[in-house]
N, CA, C, O and CB atoms as a CASP TS submission, in Angstrom:
PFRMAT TS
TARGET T0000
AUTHOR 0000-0000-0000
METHOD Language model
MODEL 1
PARENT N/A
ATOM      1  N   UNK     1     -44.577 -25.273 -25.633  1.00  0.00           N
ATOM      2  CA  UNK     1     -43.965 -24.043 -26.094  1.00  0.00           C
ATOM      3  C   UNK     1     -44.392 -22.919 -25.153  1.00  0.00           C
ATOM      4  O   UNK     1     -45.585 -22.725 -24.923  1.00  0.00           O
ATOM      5  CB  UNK     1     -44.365 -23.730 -27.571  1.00  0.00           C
ATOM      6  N   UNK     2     -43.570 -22.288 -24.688  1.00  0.00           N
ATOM      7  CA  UNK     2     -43.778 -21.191 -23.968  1.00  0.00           C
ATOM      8  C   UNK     2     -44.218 -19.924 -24.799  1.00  0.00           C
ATOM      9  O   UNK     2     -43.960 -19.710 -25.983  1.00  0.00           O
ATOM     10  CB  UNK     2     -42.597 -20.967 -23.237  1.00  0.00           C
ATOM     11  N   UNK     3     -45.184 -18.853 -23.629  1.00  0.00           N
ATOM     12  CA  UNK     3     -45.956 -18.056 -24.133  1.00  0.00           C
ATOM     13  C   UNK     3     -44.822 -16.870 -24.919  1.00  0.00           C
ATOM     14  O   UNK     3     -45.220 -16.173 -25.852  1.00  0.00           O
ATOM     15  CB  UNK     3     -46.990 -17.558 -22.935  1.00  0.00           C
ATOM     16  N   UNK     4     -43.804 -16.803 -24.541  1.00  0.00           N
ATOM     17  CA  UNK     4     -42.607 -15.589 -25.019  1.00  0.00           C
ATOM     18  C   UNK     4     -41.553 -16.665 -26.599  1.00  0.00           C
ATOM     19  O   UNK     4     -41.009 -16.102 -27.549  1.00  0.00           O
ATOM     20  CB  UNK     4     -41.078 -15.126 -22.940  1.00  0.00           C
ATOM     21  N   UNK     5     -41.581 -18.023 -26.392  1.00  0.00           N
ATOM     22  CA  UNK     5     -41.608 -18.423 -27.721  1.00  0.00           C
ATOM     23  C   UNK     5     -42.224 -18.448 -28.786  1.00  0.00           C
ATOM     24  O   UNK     5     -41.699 -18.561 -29.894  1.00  0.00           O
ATOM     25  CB  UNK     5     -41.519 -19.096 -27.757  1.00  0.00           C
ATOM     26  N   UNK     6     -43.742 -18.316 -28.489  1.00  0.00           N
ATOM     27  CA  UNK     6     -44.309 -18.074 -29.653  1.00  0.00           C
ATOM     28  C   UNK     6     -44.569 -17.072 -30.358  1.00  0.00           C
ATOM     29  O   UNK     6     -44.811 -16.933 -31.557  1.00  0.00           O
ATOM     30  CB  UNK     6     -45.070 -18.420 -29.639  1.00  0.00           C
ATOM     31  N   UNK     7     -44.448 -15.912 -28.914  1.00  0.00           N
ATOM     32  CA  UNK     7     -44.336 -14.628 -29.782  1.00  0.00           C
ATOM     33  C   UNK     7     -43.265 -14.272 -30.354  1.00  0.00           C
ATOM     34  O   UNK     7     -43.372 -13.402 -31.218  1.00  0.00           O
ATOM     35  CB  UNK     7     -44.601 -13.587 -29.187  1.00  0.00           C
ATOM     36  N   UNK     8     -41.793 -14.882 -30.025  1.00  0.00           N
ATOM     37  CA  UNK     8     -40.554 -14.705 -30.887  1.00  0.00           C
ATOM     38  C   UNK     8     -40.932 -15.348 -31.957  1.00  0.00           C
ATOM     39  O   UNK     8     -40.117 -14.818 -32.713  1.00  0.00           O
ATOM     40  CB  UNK     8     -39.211 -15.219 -30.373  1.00  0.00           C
ATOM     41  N   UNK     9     -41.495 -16.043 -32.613  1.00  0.00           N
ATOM     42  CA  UNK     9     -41.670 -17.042 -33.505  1.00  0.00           C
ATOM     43  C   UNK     9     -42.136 -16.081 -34.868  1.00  0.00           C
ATOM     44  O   UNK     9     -41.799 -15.791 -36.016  1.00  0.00           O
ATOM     45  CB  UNK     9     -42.811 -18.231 -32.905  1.00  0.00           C
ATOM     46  N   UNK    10     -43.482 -15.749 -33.508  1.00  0.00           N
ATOM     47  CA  UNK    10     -44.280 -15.142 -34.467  1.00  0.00           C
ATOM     48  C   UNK    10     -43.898 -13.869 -35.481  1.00  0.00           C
ATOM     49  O   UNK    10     -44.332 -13.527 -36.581  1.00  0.00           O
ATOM     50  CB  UNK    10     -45.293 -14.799 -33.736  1.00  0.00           C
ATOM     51  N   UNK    11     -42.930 -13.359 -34.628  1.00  0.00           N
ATOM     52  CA  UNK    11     -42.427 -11.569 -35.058  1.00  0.00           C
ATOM     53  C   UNK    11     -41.090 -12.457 -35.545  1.00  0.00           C
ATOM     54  O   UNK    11     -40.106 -11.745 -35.341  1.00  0.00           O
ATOM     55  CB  UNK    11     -42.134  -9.881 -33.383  1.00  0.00           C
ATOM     56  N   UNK    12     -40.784 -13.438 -35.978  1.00  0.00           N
ATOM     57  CA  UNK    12     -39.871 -13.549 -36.726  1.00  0.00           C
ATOM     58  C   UNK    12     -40.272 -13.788 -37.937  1.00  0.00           C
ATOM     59  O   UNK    12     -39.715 -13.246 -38.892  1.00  0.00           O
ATOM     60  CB  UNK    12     -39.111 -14.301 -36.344  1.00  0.00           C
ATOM     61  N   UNK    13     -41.386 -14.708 -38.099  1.00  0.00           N
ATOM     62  CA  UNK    13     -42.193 -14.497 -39.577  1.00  0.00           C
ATOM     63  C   UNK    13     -42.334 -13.536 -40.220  1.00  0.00           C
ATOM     64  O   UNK    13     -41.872 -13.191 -41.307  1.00  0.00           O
ATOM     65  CB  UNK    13     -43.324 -14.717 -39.635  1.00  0.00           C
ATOM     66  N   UNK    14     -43.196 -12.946 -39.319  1.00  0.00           N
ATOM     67  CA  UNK    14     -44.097 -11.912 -40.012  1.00  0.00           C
ATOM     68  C   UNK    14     -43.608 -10.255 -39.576  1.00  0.00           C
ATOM     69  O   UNK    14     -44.378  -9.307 -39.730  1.00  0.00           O
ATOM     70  CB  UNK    14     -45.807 -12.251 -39.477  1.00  0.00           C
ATOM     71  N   UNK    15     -42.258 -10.109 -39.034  1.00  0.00           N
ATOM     72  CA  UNK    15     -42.054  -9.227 -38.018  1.00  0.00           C
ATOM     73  C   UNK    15     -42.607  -8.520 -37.328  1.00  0.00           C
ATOM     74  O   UNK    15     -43.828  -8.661 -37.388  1.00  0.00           O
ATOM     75  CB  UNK    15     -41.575  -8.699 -38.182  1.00  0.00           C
ATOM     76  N   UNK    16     -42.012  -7.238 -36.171  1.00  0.00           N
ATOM     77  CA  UNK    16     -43.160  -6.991 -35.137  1.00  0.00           C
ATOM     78  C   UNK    16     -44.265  -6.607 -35.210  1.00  0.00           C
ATOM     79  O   UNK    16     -45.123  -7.013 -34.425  1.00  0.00           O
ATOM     80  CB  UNK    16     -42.972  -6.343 -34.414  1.00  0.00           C
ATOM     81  N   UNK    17     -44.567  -5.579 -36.335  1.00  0.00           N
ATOM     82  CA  UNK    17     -45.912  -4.802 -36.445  1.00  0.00           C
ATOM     83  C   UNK    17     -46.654  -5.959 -36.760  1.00  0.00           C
ATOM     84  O   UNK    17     -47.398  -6.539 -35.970  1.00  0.00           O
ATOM     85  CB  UNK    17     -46.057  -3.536 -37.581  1.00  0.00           C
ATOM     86  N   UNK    18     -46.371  -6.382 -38.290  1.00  0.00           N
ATOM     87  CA  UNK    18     -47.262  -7.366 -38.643  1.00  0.00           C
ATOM     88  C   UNK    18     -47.847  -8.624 -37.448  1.00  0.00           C
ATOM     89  O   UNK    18     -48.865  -9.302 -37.305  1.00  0.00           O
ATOM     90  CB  UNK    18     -46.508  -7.986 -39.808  1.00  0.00           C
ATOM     91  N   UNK    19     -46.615  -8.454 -36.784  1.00  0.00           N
ATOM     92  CA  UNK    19     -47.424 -10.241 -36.308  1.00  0.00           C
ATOM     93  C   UNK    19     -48.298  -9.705 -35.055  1.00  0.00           C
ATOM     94  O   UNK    19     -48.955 -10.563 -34.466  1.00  0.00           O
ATOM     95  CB  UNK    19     -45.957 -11.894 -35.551  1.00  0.00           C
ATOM     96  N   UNK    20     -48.360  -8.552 -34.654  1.00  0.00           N
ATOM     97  CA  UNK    20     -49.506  -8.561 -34.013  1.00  0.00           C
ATOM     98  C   UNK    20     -50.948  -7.827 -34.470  1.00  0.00           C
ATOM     99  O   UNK    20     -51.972  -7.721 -33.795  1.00  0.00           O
ATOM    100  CB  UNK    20     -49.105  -8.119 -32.904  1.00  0.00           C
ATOM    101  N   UNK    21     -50.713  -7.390 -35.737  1.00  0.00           N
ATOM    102  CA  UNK    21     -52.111  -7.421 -36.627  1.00  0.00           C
ATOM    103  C   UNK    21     -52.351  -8.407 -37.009  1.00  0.00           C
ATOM    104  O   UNK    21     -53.489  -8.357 -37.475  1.00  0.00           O
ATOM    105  CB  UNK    21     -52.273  -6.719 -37.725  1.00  0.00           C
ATOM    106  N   UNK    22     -51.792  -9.697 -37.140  1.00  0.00           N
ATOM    107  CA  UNK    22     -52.367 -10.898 -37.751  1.00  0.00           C
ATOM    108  C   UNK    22     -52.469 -11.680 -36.189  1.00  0.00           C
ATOM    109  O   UNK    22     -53.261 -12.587 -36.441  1.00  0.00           O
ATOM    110  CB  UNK    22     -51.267 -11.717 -39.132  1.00  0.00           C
ATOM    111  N   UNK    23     -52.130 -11.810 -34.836  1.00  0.00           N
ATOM    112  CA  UNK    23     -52.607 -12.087 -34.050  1.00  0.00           C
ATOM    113  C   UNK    23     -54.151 -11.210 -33.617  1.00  0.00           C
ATOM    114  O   UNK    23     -55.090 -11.712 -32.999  1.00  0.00           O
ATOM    115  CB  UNK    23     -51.573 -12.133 -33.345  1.00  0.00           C
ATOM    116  N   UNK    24     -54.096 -10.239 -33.976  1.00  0.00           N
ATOM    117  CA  UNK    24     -55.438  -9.516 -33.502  1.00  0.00           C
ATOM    118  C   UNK    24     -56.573  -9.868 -34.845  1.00  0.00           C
ATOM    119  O   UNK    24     -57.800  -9.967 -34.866  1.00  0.00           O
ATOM    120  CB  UNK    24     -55.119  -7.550 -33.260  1.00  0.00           C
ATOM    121  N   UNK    25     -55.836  -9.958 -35.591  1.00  0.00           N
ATOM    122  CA  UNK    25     -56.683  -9.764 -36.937  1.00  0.00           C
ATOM    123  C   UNK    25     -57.406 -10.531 -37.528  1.00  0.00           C
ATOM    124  O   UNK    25     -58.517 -10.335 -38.019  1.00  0.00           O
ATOM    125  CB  UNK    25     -56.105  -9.515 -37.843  1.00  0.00           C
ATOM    126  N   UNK    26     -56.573 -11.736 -37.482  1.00  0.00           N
ATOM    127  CA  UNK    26     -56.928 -12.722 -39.040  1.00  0.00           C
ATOM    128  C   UNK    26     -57.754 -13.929 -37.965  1.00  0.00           C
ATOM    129  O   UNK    26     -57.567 -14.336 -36.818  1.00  0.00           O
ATOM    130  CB  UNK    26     -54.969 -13.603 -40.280  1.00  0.00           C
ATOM    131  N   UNK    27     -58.431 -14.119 -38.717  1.00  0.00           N
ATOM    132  CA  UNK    27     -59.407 -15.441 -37.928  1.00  0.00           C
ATOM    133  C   UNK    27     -58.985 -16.560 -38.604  1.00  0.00           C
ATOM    134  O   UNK    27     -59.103 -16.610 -39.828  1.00  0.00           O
ATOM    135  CB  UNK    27     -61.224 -15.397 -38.075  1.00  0.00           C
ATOM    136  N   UNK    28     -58.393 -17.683 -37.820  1.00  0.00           N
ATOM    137  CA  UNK    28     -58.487 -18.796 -38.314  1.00  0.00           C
ATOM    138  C   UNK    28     -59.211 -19.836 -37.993  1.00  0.00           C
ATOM    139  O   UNK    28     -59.487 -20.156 -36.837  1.00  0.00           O
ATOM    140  CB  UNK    28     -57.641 -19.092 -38.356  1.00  0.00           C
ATOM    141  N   UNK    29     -59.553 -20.414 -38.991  1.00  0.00           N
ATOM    142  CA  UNK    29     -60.572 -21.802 -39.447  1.00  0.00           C
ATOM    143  C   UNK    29     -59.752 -22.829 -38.124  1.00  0.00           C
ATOM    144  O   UNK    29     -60.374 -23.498 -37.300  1.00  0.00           O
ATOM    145  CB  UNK    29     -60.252 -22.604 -41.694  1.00  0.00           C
ATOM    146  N   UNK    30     -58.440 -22.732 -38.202  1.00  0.00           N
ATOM    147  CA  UNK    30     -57.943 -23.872 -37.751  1.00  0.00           C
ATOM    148  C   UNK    30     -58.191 -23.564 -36.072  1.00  0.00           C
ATOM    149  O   UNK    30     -57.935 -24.446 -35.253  1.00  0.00           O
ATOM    150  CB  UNK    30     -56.330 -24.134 -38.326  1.00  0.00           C
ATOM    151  N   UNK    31     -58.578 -22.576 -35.761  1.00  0.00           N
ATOM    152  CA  UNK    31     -58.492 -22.243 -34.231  1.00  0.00           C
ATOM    153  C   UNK    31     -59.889 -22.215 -33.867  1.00  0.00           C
ATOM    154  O   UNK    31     -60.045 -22.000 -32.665  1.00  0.00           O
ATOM    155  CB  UNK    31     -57.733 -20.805 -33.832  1.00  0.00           C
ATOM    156  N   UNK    32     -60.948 -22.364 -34.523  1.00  0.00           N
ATOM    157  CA  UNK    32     -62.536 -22.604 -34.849  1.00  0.00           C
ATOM    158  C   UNK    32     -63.061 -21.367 -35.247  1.00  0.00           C
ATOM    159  O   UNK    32     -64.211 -21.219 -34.833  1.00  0.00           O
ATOM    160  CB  UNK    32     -63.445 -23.141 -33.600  1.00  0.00           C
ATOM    161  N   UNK    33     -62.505 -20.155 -36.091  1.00  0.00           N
ATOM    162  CA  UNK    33     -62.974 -19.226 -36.344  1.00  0.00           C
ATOM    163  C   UNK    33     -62.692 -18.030 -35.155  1.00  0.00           C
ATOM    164  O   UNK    33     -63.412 -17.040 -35.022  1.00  0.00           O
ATOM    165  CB  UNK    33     -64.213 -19.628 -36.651  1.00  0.00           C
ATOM    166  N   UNK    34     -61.637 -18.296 -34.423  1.00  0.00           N
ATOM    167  CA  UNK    34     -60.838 -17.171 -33.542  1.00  0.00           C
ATOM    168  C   UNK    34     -60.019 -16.906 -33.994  1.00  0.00           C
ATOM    169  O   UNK    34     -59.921 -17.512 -35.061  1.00  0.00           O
ATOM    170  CB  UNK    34     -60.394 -17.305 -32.385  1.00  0.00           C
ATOM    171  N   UNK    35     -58.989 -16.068 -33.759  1.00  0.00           N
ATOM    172  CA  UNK    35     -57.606 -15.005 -33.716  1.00  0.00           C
ATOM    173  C   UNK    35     -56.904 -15.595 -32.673  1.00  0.00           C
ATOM    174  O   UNK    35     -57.268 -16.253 -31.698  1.00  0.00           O
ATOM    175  CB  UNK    35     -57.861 -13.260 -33.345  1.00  0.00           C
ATOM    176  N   UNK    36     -55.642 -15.162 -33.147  1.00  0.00           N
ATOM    177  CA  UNK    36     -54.352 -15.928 -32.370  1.00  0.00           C
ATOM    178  C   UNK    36     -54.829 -15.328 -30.697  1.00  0.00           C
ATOM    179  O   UNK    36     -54.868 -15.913 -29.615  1.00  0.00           O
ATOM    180  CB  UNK    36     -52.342 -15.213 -33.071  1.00  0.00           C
ATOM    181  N   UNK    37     -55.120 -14.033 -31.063  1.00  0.00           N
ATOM    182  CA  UNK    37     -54.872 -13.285 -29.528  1.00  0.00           C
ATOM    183  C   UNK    37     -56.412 -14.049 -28.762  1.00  0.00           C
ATOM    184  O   UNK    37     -56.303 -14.573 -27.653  1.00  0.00           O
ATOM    185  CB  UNK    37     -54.916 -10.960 -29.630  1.00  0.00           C
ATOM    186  N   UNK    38     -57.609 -14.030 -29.399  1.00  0.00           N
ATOM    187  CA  UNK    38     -58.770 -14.486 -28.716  1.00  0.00           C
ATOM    188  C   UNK    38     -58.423 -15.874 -28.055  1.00  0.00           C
ATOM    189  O   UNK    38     -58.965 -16.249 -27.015  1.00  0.00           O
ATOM    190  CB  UNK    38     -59.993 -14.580 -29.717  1.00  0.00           C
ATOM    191  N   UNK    39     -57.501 -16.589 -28.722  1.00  0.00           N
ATOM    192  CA  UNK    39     -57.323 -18.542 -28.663  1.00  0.00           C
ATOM    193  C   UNK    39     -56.246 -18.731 -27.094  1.00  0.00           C
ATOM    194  O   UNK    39     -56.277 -19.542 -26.169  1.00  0.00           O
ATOM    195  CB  UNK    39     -56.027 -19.424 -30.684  1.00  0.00           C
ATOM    196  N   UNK    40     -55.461 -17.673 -27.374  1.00  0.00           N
ATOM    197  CA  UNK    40     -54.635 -17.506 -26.481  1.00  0.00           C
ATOM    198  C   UNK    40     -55.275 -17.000 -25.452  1.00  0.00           C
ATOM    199  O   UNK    40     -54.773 -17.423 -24.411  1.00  0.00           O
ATOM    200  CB  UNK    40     -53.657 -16.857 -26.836  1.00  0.00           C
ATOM    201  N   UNK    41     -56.415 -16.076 -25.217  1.00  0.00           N
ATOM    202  CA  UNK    41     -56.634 -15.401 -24.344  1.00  0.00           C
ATOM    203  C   UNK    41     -57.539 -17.190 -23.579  1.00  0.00           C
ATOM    204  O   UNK    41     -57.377 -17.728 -22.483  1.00  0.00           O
ATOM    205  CB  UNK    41     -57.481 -13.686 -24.845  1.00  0.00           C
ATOM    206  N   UNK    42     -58.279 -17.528 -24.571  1.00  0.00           N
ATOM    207  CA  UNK    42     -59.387 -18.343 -23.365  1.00  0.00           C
ATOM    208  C   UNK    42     -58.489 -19.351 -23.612  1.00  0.00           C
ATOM    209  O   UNK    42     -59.092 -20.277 -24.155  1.00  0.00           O
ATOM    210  CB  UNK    42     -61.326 -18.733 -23.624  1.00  0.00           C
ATOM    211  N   UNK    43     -57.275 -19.605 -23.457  1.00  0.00           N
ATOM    212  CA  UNK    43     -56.302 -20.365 -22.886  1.00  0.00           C
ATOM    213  C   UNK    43     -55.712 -21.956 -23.508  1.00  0.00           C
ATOM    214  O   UNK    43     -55.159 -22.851 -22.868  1.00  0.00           O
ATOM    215  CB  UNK    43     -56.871 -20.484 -21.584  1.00  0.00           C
ATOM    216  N   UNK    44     -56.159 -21.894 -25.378  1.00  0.00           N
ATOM    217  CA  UNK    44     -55.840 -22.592 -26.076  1.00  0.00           C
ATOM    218  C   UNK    44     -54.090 -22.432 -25.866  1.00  0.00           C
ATOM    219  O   UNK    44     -53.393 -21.420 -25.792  1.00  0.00           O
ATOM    220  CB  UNK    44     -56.584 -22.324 -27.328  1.00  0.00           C
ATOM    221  N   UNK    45     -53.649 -24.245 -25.796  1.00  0.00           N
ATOM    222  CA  UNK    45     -52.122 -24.068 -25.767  1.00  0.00           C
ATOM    223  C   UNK    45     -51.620 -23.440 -26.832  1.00  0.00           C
ATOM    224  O   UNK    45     -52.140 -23.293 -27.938  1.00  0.00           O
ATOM    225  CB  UNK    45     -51.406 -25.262 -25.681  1.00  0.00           C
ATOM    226  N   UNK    46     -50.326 -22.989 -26.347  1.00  0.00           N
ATOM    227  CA  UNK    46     -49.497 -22.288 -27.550  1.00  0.00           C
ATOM    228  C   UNK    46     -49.026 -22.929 -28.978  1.00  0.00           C
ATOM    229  O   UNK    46     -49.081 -22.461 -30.115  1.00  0.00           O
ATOM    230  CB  UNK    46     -48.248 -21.904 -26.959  1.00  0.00           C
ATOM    231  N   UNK    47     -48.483 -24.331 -28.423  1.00  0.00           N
ATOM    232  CA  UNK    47     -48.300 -24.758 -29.503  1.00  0.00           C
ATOM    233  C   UNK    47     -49.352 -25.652 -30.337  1.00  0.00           C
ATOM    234  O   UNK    47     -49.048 -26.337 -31.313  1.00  0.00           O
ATOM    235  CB  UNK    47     -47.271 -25.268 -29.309  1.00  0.00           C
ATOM    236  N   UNK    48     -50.486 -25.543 -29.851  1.00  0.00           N
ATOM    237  CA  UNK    48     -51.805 -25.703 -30.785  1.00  0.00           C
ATOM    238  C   UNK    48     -52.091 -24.414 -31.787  1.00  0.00           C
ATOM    239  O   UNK    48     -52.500 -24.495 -32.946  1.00  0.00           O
ATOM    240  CB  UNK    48     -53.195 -25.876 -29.757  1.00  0.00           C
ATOM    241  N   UNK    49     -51.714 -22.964 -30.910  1.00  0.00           N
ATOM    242  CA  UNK    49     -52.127 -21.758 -31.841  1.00  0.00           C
ATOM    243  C   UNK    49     -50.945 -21.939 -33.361  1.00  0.00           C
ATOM    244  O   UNK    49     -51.093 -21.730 -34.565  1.00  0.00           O
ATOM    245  CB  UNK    49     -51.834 -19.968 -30.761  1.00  0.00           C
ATOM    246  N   UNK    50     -49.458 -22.570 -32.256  1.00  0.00           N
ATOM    247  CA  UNK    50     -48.362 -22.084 -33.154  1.00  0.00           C
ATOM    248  C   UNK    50     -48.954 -23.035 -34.842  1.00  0.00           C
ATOM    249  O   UNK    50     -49.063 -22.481 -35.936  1.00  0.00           O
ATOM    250  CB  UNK    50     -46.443 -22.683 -32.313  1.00  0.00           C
ATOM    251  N   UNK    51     -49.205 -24.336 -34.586  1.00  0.00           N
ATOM    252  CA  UNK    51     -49.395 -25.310 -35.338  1.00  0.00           C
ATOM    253  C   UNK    51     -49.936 -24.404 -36.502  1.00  0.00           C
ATOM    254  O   UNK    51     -49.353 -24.055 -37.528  1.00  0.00           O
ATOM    255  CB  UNK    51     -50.267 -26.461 -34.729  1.00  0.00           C
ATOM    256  N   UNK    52     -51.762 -23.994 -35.876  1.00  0.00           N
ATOM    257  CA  UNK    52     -52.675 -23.057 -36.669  1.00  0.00           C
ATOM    258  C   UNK    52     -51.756 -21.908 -37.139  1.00  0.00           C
ATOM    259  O   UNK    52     -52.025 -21.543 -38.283  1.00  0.00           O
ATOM    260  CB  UNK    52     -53.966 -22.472 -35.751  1.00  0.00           C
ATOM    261  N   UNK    53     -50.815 -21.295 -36.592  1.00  0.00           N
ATOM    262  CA  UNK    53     -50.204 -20.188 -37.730  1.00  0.00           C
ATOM    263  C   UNK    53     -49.605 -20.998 -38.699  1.00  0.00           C
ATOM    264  O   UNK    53     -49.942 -20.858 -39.874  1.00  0.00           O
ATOM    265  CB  UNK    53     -49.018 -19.069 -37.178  1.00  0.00           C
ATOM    266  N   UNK    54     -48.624 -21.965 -38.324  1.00  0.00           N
ATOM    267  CA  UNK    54     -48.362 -23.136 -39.733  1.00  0.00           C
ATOM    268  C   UNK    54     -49.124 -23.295 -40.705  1.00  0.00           C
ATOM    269  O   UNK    54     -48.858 -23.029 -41.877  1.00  0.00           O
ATOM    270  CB  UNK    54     -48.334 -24.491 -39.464  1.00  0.00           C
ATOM    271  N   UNK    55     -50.088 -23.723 -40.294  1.00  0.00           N
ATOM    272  CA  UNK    55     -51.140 -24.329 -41.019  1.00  0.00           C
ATOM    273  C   UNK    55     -51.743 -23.197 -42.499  1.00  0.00           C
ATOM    274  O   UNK    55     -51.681 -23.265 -43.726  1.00  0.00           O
ATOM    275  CB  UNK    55     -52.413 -24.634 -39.722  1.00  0.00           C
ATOM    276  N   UNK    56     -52.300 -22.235 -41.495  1.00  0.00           N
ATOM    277  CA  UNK    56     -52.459 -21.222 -42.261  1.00  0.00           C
ATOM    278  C   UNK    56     -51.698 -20.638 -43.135  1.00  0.00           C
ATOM    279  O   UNK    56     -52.087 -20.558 -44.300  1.00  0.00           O
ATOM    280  CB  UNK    56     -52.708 -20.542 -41.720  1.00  0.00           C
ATOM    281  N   UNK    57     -50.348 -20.065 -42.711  1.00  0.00           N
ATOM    282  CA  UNK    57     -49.297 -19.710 -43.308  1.00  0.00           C
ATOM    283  C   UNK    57     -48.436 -20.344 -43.629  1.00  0.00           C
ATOM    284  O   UNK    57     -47.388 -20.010 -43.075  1.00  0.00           O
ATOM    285  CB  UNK    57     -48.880 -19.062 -42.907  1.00  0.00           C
ATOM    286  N   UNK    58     -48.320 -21.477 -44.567  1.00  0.00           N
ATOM    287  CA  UNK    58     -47.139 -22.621 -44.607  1.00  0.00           C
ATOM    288  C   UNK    58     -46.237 -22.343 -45.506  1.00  0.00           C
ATOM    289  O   UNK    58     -45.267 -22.965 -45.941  1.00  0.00           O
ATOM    290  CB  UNK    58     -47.562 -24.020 -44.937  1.00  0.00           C
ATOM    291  N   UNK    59     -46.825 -21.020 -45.787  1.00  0.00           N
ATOM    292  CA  UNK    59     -45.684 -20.507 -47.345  1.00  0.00           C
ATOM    293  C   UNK    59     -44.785 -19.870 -46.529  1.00  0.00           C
ATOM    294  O   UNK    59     -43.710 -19.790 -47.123  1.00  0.00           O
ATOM    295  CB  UNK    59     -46.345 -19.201 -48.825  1.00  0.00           C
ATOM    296  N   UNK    60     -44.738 -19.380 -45.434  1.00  0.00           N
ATOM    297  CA  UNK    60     -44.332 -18.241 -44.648  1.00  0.00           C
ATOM    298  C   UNK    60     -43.334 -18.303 -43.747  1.00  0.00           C
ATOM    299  O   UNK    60     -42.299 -17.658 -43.575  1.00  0.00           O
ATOM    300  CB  UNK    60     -45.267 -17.804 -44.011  1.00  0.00           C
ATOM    301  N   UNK    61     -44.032 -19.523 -43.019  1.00  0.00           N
ATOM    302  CA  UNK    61     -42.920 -20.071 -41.930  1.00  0.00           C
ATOM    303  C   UNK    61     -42.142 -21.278 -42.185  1.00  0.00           C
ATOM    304  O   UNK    61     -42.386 -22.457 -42.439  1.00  0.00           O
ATOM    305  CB  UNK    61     -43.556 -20.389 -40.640  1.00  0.00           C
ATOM    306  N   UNK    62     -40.731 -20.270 -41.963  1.00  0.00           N
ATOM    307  CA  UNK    62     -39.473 -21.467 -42.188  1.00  0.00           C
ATOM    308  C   UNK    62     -39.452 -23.124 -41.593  1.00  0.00           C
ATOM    309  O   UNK    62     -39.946 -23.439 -40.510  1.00  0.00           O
ATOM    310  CB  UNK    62     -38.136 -20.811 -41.438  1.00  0.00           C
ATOM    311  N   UNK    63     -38.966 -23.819 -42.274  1.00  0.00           N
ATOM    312  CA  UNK    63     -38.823 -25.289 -41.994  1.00  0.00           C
ATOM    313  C   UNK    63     -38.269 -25.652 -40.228  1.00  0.00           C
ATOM    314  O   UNK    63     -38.528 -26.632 -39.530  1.00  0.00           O
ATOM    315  CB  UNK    63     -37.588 -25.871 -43.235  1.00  0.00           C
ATOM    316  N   UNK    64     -37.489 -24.503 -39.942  1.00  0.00           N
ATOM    317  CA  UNK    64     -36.952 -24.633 -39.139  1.00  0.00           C
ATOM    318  C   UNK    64     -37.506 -23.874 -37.715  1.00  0.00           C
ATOM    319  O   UNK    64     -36.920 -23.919 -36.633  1.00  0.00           O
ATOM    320  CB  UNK    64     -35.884 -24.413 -39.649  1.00  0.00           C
ATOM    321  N   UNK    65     -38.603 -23.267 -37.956  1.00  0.00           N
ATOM    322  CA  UNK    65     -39.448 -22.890 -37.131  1.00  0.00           C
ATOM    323  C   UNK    65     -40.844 -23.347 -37.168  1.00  0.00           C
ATOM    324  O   UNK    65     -41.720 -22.490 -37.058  1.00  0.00           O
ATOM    325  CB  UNK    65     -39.385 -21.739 -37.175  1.00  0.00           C
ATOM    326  N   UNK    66     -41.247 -24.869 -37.341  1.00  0.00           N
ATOM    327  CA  UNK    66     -41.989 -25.342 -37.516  1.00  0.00           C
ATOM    328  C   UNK    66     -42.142 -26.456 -36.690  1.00  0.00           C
ATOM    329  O   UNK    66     -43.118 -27.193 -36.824  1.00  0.00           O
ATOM    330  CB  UNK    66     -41.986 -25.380 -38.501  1.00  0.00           C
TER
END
């Protein structure tokens, strides 16, 4: 998954503001206790982060963006 797909992904969930307070914000368990933006920065693949927003948010994100 490319780095500009996941951020469409992401701001389609949660739209724009939100999805980059919950990339800066929210720590996930599934990323070892980092943030989307920290996981991404030291160069965890995208679609490992995308998985972890799934994971986390499974109420959230559509079937079809999964």
């Amino acid at each position: 998954m490319r780095l500009t797909d996941f951020w469409e992904r992401l701001e389609q969930v949660f739209g724009p503001a939100y999805a980059t307070s919950i990339a800066a914000d929210q720590v996930l368990s599934e990323l070892g206790g980092r943030t989307v933006t920290q996981a991404l920065a030291e160069g965890e693949e995208t679609v490992v982060v995308w998985r972890a927003v799934v994971a986390a948010y499974p109420d959230r994100v559509p079937t079809r963006l999964r």
